[in-house]
Backbone as CSV, one residue per row, in Angstrom:
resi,resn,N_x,N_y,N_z,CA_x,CA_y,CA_z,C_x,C_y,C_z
1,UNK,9.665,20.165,26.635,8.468,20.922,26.255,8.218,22.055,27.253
2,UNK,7.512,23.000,26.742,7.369,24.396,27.392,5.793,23.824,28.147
3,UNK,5.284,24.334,29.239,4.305,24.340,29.858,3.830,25.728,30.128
4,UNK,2.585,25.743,29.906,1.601,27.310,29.618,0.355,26.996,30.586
5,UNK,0.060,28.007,31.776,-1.306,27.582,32.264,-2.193,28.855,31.958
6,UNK,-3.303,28.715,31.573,-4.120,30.141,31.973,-5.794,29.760,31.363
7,UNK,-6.210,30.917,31.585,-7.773,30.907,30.944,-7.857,30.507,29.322
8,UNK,-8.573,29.333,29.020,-8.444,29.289,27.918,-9.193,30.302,26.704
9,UNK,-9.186,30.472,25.764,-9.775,31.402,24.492,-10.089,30.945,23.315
10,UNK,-10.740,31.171,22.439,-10.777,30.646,20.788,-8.793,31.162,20.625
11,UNK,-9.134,30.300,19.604,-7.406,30.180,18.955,-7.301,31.877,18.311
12,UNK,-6.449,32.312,17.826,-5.905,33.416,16.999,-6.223,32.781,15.726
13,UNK,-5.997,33.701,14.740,-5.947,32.744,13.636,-5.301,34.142,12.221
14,UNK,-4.609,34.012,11.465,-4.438,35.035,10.230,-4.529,33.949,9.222
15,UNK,-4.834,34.923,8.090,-5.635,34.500,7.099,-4.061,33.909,5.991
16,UNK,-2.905,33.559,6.448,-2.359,33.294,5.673,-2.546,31.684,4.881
17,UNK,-1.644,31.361,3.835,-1.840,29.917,3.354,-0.229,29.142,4.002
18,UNK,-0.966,28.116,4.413,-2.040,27.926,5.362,-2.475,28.714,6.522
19,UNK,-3.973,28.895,6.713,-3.909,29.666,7.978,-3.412,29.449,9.125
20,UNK,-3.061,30.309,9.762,-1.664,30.531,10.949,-2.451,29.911,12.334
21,UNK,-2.575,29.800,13.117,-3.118,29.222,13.977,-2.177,29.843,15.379
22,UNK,-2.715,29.917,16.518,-2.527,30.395,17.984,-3.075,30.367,18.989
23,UNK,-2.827,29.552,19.734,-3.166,28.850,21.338,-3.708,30.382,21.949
24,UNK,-4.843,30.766,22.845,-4.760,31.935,23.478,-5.197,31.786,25.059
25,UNK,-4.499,31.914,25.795,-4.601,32.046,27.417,-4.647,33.197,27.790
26,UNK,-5.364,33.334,28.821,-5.296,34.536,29.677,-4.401,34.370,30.812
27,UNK,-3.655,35.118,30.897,-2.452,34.885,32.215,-1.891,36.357,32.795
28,UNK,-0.957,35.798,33.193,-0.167,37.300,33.966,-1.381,38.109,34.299
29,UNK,-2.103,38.053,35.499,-2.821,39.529,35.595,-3.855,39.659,34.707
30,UNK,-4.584,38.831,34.136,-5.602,38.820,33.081,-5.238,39.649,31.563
31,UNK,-4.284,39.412,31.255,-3.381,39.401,29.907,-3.851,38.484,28.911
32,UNK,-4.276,38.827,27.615,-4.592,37.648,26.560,-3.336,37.453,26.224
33,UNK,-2.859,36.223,25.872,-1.634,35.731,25.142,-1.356,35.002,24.154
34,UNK,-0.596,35.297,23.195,-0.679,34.241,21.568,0.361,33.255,22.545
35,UNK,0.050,32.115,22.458,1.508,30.643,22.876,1.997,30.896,21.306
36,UNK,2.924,30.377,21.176,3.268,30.206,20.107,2.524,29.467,18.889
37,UNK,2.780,29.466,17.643,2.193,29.057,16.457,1.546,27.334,16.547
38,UNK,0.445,27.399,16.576,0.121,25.736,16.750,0.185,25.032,15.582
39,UNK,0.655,25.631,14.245,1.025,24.900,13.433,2.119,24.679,13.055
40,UNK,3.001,24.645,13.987,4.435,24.358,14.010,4.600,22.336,14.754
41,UNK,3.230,22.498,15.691,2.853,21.695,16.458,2.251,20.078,15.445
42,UNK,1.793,20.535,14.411,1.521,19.149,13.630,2.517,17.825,13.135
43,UNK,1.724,16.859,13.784,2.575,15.760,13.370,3.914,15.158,15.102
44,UNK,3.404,16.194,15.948,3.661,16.078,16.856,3.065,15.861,18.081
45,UNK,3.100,15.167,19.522,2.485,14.887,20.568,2.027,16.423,21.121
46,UNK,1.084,16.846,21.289,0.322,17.766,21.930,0.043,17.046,23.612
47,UNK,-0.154,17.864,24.750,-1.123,17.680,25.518,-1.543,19.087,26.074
48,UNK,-3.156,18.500,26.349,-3.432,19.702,26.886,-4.123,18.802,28.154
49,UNK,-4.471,20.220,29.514,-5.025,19.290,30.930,-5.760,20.444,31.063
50,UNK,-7.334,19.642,31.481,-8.315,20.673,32.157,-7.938,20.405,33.287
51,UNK,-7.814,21.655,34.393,-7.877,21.696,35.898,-8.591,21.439,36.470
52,UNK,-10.105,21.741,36.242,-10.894,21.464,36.769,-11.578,22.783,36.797
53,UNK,-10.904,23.661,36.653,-11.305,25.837,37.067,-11.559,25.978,36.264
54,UNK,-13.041,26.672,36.198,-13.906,27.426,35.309,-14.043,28.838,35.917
55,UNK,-14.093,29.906,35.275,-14.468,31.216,34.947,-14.969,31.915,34.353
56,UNK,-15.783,32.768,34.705,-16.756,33.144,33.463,-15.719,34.427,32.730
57,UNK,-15.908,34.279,31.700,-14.894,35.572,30.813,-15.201,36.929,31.318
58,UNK,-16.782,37.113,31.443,-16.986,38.576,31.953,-17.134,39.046,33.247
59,UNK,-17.434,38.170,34.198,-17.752,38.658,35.634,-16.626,38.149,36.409
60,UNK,-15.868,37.295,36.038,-14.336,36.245,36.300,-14.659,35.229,37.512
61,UNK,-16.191,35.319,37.833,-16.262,34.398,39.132,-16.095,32.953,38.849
62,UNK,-15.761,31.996,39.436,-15.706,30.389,39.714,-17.465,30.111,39.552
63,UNK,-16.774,28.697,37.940,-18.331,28.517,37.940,-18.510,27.188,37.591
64,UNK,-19.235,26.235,37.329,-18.932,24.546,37.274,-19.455,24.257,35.757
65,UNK,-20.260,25.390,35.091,-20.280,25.159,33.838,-20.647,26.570,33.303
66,UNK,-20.372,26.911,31.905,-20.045,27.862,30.840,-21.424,27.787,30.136
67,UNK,-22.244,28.958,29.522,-22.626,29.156,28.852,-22.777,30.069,27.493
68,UNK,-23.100,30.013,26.536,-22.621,30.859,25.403,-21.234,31.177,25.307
69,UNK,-20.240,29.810,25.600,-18.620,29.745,25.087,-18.538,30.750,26.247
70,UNK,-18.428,30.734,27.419,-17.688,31.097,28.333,-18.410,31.991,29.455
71,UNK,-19.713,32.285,29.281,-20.464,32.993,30.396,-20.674,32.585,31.409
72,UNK,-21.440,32.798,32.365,-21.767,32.178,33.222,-23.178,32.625,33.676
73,UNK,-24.013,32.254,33.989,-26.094,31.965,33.583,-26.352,33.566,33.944
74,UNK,-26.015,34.107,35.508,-26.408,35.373,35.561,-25.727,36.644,34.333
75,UNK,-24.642,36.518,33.799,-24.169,37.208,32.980,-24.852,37.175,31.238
76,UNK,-25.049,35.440,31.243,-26.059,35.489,30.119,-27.116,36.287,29.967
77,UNK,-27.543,36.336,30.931,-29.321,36.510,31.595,-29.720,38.435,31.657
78,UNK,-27.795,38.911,31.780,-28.141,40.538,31.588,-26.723,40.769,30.632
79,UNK,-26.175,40.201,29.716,-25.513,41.083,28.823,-25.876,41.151,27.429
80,UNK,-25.646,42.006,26.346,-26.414,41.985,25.542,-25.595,41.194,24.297
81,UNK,-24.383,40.889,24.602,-23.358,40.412,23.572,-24.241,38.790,23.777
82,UNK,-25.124,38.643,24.923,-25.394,37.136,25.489,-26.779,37.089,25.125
83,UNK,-27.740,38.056,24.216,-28.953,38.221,24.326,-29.061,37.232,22.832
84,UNK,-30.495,37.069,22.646,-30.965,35.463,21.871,-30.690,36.932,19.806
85,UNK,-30.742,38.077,20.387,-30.782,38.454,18.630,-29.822,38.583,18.292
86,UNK,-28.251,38.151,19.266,-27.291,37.805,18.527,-27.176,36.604,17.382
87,UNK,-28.082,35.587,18.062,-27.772,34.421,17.551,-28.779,34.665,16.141
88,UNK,-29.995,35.249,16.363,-31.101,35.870,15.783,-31.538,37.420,15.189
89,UNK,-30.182,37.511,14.843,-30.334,39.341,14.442,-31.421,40.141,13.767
90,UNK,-32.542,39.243,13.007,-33.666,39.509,12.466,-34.705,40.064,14.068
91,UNK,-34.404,39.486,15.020,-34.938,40.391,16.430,-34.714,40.783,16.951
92,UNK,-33.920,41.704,16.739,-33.077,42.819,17.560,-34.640,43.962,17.692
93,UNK,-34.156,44.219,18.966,-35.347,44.959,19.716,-34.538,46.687,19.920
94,UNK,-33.961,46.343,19.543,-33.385,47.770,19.876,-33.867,48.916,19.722
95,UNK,-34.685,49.128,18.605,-35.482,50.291,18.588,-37.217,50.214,19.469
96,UNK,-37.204,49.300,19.855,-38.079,49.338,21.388,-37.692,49.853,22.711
97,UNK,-36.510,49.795,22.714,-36.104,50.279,23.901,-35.744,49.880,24.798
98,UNK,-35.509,48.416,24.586,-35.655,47.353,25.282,-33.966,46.504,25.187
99,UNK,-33.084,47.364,24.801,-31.510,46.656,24.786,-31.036,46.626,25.612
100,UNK,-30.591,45.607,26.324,-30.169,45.721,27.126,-28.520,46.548,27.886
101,UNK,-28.132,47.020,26.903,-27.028,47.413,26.597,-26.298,48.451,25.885
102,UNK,-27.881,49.412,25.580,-27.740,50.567,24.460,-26.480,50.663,23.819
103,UNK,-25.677,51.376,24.428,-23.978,51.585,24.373,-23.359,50.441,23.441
104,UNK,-23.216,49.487,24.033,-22.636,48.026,23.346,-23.412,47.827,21.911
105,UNK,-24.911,47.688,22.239,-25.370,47.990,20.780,-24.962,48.908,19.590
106,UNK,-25.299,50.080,20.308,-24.278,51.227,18.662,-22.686,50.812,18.704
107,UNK,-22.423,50.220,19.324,-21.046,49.645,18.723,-20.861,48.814,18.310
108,UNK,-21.525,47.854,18.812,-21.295,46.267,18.087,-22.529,45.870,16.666
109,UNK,-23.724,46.669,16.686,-24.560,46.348,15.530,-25.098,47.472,14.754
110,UNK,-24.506,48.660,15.282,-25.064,49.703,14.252,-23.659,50.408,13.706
111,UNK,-23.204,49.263,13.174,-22.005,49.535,12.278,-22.075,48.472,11.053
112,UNK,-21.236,48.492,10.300,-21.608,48.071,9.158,-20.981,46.752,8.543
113,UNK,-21.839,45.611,7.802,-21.971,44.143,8.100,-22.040,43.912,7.255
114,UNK,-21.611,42.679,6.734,-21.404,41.755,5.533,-22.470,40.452,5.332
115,UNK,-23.160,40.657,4.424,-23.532,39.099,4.063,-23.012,38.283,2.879
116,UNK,-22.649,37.416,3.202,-22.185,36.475,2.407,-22.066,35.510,1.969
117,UNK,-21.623,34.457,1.074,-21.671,32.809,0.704,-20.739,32.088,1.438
118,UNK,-20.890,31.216,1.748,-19.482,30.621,2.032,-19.465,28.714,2.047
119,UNK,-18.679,28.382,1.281,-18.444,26.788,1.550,-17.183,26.639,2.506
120,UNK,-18.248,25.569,3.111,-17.504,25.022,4.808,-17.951,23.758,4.889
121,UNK,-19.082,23.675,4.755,-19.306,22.278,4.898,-20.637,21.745,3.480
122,UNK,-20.413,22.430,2.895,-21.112,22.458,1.623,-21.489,24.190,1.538
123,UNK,-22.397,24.290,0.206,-23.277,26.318,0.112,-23.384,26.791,1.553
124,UNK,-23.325,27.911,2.104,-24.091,28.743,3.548,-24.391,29.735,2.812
125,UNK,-25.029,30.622,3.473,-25.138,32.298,3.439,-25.118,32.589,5.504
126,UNK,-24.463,33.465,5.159,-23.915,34.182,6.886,-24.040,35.602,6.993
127,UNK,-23.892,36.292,7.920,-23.753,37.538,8.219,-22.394,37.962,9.073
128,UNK,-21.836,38.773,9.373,-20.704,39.222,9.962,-20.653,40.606,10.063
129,UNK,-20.034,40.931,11.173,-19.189,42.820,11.347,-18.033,42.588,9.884
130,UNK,-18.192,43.506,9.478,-16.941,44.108,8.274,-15.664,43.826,8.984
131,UNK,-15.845,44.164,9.388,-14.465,44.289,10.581,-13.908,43.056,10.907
132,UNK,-14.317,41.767,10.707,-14.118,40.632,11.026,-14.367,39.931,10.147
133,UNK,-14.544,40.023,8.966,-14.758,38.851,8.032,-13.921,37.704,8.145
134,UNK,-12.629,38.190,7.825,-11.467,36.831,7.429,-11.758,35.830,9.276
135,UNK,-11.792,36.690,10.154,-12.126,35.830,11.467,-13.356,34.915,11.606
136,UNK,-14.200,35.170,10.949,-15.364,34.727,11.015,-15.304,33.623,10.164
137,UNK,-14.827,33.919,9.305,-14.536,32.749,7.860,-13.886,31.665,8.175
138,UNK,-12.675,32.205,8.804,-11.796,31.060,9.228,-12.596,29.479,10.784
139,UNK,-12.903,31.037,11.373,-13.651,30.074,12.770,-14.870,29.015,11.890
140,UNK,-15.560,29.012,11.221,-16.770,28.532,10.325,-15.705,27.513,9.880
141,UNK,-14.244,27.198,9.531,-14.251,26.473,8.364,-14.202,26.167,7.242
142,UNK,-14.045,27.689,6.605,-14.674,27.732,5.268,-13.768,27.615,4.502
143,UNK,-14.233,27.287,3.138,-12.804,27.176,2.507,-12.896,27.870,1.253
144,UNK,-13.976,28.844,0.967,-14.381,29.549,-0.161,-15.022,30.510,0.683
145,UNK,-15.545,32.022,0.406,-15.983,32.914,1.080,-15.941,34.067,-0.179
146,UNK,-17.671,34.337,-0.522,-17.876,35.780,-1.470,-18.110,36.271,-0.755
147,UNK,-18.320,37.583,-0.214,-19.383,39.007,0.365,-19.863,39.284,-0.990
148,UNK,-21.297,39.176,-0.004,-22.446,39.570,-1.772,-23.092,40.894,-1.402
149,UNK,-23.391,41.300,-0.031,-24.008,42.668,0.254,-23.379,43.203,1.666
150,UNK,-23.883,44.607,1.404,-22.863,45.375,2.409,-24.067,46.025,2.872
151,UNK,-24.387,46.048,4.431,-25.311,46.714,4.896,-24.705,47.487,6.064
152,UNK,-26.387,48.268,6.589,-25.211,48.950,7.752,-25.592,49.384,9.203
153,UNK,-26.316,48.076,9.509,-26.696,47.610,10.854,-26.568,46.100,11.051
154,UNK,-26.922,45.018,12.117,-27.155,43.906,12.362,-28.921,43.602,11.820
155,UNK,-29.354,43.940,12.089,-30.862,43.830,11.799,-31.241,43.716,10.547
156,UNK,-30.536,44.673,9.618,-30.530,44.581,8.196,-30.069,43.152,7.531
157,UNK,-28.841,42.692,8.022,-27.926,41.823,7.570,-29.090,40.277,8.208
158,UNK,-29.490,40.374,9.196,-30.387,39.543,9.429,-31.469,39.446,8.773
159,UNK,-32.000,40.534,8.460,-33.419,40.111,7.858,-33.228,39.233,6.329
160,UNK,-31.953,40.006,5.657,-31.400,39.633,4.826,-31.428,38.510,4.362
161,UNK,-30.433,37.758,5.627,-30.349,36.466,5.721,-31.001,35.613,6.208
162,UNK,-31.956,35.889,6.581,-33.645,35.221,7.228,-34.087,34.891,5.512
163,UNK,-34.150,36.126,4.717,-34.285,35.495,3.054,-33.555,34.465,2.193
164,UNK,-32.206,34.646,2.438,-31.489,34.050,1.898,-31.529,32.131,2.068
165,UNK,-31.853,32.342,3.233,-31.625,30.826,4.006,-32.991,30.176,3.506
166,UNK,-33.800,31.151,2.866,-35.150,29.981,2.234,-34.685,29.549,1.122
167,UNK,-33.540,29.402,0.990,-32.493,28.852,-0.945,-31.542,28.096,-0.845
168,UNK,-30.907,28.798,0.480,-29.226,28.350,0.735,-29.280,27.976,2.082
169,UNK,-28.594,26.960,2.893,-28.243,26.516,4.268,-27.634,27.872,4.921
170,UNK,-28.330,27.945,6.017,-27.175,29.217,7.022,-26.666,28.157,8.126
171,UNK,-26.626,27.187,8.075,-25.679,26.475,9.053,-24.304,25.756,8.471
172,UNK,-23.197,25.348,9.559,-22.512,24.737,9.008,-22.860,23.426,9.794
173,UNK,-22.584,22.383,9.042,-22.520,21.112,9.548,-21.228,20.823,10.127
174,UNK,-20.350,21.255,11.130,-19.224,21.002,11.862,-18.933,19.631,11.742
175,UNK,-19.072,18.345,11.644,-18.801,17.112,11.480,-18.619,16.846,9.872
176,UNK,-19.378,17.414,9.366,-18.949,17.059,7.507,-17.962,18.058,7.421
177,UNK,-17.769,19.325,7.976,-16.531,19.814,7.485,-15.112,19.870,7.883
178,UNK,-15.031,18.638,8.978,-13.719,18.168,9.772,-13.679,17.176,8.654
179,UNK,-14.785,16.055,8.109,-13.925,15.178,7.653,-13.446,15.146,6.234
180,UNK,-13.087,16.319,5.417,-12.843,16.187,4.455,-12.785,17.573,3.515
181,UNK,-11.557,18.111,2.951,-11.470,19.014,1.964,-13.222,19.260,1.261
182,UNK,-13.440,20.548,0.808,-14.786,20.434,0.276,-14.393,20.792,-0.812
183,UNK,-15.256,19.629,-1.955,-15.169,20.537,-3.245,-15.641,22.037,-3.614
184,UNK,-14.276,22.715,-4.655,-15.231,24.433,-5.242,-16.520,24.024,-5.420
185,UNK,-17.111,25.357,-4.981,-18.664,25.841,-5.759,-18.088,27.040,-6.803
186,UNK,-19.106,27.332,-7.318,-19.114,28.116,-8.134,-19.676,29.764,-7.455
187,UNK,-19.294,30.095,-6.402,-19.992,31.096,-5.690,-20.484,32.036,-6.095
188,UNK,-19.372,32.763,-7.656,-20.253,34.436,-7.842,-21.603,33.969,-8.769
189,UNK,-21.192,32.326,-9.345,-22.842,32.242,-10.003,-23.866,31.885,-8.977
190,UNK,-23.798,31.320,-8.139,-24.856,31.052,-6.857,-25.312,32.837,-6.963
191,UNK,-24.197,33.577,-6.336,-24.663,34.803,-6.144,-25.584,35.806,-6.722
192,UNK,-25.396,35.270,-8.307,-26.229,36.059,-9.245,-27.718,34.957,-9.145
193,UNK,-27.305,34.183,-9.127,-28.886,33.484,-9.189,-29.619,34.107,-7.857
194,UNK,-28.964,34.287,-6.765,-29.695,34.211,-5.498,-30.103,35.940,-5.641
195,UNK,-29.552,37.041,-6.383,-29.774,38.068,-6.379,-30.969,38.373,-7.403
196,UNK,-31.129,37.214,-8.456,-32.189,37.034,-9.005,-33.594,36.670,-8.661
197,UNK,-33.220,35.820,-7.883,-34.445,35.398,-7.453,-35.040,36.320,-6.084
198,UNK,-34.237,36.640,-5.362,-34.834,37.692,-4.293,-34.621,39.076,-4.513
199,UNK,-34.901,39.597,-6.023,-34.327,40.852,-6.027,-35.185,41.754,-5.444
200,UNK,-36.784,41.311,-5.317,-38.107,41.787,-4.945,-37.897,42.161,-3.194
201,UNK,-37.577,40.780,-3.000,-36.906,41.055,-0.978,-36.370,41.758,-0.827
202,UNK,-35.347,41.734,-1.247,-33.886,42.866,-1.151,-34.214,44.103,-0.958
203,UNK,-34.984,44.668,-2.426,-35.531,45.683,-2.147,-36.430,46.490,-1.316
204,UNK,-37.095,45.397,-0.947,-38.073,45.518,0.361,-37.973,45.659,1.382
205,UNK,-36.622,45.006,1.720,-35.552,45.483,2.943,-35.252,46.685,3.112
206,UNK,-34.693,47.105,1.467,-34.343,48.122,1.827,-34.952,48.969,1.857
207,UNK,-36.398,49.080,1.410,-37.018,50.489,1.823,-37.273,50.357,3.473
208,UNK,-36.992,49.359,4.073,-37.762,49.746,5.414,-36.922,50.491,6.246
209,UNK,-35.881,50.753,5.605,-34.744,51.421,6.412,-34.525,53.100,6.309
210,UNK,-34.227,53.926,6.781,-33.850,55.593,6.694,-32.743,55.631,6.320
211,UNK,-31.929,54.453,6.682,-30.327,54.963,6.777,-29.309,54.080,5.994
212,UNK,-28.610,54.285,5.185,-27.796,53.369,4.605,-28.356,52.742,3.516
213,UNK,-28.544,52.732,2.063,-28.628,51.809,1.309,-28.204,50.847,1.695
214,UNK,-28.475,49.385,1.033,-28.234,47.937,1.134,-27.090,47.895,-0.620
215,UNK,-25.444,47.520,-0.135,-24.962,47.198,-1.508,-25.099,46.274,-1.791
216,UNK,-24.847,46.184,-3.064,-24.883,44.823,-3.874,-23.375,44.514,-4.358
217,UNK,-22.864,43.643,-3.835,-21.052,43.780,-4.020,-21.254,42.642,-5.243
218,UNK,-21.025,42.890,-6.588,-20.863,42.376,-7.648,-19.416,42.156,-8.391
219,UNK,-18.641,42.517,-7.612,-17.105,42.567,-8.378,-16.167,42.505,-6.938
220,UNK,-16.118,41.589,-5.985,-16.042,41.068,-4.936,-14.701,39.693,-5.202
221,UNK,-14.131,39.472,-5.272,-13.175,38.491,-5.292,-13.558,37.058,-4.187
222,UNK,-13.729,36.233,-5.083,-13.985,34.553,-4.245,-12.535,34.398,-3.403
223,UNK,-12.923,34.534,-1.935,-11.086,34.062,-1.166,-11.618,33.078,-0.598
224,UNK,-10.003,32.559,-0.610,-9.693,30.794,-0.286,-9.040,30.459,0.659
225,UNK,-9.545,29.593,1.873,-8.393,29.222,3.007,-8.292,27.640,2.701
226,UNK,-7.203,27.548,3.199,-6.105,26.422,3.444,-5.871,26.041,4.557
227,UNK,-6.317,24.930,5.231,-5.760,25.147,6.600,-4.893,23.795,6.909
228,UNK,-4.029,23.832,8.101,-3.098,23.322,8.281,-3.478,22.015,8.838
229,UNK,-3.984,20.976,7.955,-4.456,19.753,8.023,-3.433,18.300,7.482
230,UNK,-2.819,17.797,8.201,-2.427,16.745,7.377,-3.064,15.261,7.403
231,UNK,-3.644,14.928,7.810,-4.809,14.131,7.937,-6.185,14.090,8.383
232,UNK,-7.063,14.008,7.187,-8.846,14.386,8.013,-9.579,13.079,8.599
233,UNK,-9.843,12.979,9.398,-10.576,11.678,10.295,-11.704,11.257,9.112
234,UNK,-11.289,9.863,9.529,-12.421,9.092,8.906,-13.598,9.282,9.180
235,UNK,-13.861,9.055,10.879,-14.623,9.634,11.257,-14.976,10.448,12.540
236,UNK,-15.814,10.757,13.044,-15.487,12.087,14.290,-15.948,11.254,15.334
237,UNK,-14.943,11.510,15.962,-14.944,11.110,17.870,-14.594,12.124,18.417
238,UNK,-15.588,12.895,19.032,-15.579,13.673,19.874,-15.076,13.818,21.458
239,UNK,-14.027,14.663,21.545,-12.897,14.620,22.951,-13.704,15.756,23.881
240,UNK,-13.474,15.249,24.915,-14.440,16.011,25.892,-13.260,16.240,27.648
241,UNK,-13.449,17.510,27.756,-12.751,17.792,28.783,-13.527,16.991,29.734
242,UNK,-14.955,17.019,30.211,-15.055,16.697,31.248,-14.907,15.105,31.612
243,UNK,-15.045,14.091,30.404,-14.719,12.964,30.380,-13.212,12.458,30.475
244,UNK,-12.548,13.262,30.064,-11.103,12.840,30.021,-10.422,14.235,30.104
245,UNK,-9.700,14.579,31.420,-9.641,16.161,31.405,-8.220,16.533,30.709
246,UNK,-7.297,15.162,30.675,-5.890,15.269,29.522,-5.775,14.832,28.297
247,UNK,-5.744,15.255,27.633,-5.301,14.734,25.999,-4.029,15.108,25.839
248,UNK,-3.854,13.868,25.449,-2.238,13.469,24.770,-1.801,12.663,23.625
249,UNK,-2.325,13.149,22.257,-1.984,12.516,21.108,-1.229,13.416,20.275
250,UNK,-1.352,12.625,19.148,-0.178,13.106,18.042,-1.467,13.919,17.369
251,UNK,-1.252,15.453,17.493,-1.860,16.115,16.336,-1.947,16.164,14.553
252,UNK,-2.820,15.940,14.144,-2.928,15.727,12.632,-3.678,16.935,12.050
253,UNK,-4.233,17.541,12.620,-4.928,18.926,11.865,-5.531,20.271,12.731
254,UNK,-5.898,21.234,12.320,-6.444,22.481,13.184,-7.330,22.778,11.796
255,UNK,-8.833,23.518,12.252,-10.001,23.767,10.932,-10.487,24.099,11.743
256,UNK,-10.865,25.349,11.353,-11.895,25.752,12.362,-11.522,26.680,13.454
257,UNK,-12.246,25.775,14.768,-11.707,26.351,15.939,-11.649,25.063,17.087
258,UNK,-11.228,23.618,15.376,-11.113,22.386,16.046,-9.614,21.986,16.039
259,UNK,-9.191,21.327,17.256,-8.168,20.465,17.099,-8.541,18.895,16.683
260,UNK,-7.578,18.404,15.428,-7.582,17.404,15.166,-6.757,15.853,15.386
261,UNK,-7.096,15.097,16.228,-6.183,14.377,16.915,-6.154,12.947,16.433
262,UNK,-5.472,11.595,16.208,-5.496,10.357,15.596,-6.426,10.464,16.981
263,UNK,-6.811,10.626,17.903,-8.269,10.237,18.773,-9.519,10.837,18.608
264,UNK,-9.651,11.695,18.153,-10.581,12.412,18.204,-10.422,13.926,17.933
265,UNK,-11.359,14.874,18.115,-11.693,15.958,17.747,-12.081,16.806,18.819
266,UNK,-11.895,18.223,18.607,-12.400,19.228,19.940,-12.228,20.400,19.466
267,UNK,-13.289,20.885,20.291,-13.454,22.028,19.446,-13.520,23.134,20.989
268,UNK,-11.966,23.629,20.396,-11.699,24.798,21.935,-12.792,25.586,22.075
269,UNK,-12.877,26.618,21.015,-14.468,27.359,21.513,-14.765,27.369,22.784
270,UNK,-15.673,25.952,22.757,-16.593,25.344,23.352,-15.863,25.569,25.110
271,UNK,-14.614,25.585,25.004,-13.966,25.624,26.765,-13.512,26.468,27.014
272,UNK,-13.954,28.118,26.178,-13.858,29.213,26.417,-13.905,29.040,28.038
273,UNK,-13.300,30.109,29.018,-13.104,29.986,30.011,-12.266,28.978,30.917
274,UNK,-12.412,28.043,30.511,-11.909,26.497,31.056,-10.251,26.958,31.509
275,UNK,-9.660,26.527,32.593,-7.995,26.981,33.109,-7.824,25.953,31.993
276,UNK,-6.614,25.478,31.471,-5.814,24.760,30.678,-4.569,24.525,30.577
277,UNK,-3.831,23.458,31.272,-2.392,23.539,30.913,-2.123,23.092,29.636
278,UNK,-1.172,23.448,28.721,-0.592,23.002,27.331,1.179,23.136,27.795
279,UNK,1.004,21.895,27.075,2.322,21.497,26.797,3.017,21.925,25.502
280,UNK,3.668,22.561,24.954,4.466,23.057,23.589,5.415,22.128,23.488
């Protein structure tokens, strides 16, 4: 087996059937790196070893725990990719004056965003950058995905979906959607009902805006992922670096941005930053 050490990352992922999957370290000189295909890896002994070395992704200092998948508290506390209207885009303050990050803002939210349906762990409605859909889809889980409107800020797409979520779930349940294929919905009819019933909101949204109509994507194609699962847990036992810093089982699935193990479950994300040796 090949041995890989570096900063760990969310996986890679392309939208093929099944989706493609990729280990990502930071190494050589702070280099991101694809390891090779982790779905070549199923049905086979995996290990991976926490070191013990934490780093924060943006400031790179030594830190004993991670926040927001890989920060570290003072970096939370002043970046704006780390500020609460990411998680909450309906409060984006930005036109107060008050961003912390002006710059980063017109790039990262005053560009143009998707809301959409998606089954992952049953109905959602979500928001996303255009630019990232199939990434976003895949990390969630999902295994069905419409775009129902096209807007063209973060704030918009939030308020949006601040409406939407009084009909439809905006969360995923991460434990119901490890253990089991989800049945189709019927998404473009959800869509028309949900455009029915808030057509009054919608519109209301959109007058509050100067810039950009709000679309209505009505002829949108339902896409489907597959992911490279050959057995779904009965039930979820959760694997934890700091409790057990090596895992060494026989891999049975990848969903998400989880590894699926006959022990348990983990979800890399979460050890953004974390050093990591893997074994190939």
């Amino acid at each position: 087996m090949t041995k890989y050490t570096g900063q760990l990352h969310k996986m890679a992922s392309k939208a093929d059937d099944p989706v493609h999957y990729s280990f990502v370290l930071k190494q050589d000189g702070g280099n991101l790196n694809e390891l090779p295909g982790a779905n070549t890896l199923l049905g086979n002994t995996l290990q991976l070893h926490f070191t013990g070395n934490i780093h924060c992704i943006a400031c790179k200092r030594a830190i004993t725990k991670t926040f927001n998948q890989g920060y570290c508290f003072p970096c939370v506390k002043k970046l704006a990719a780390c500020d609460m209207c990411i998680v909450k885009p309906e409060t984006c303050h930005f036109d107060k004056g008050t961003c912390r990050e002006p710059e980063w803002g017109l790039a990262h939210c005053f560009i143009p965003h998707i809301v959409y349906l998606a089954n992952s762990s049953g109905l959602k409605v979500g928001i996303t950058r255009e630019i990232q859909v199939a990434t976003r889809w895949i990390d969630q889980g999902a295994v069905q995905t419409l775009p129902i409107l096209r807007v063209q800020s973060r704030l918009q797409a939030g308020l949006l979906e601040q409406e939407f979520a009084k009909h439809v779930k905006d969360k995923t349940d991460w434990r119901k959607m490890l253990m089991a294929a989800n049945a189709l919905e019927d998404l473009p009819a959800k869509r028309d009902e949900l455009f029915s019933t808030l057509a009054t909101k919608i519109q209301e949204i959109a007058s509050k805006f100067k810039f950009g109509d709000i679309e209505m994507l009505t002829a949108e194609p339902v896409q489907t992922f597959n992911y490279p699962v050959l057995e779904y847990p009965q039930k979820i036992n959760s694997l934890c670096f700091h409790k057990a810093p090596t895992i060494k089982d026989k891999l049975l699935g990848i969903k998400g941005q989880y590894l699926m193990f006959a022990s348990g479950v983990i979800n890399l994300r979460k050890y953004t930053g974390y050093e990591i040796a893997i074994e190939l």
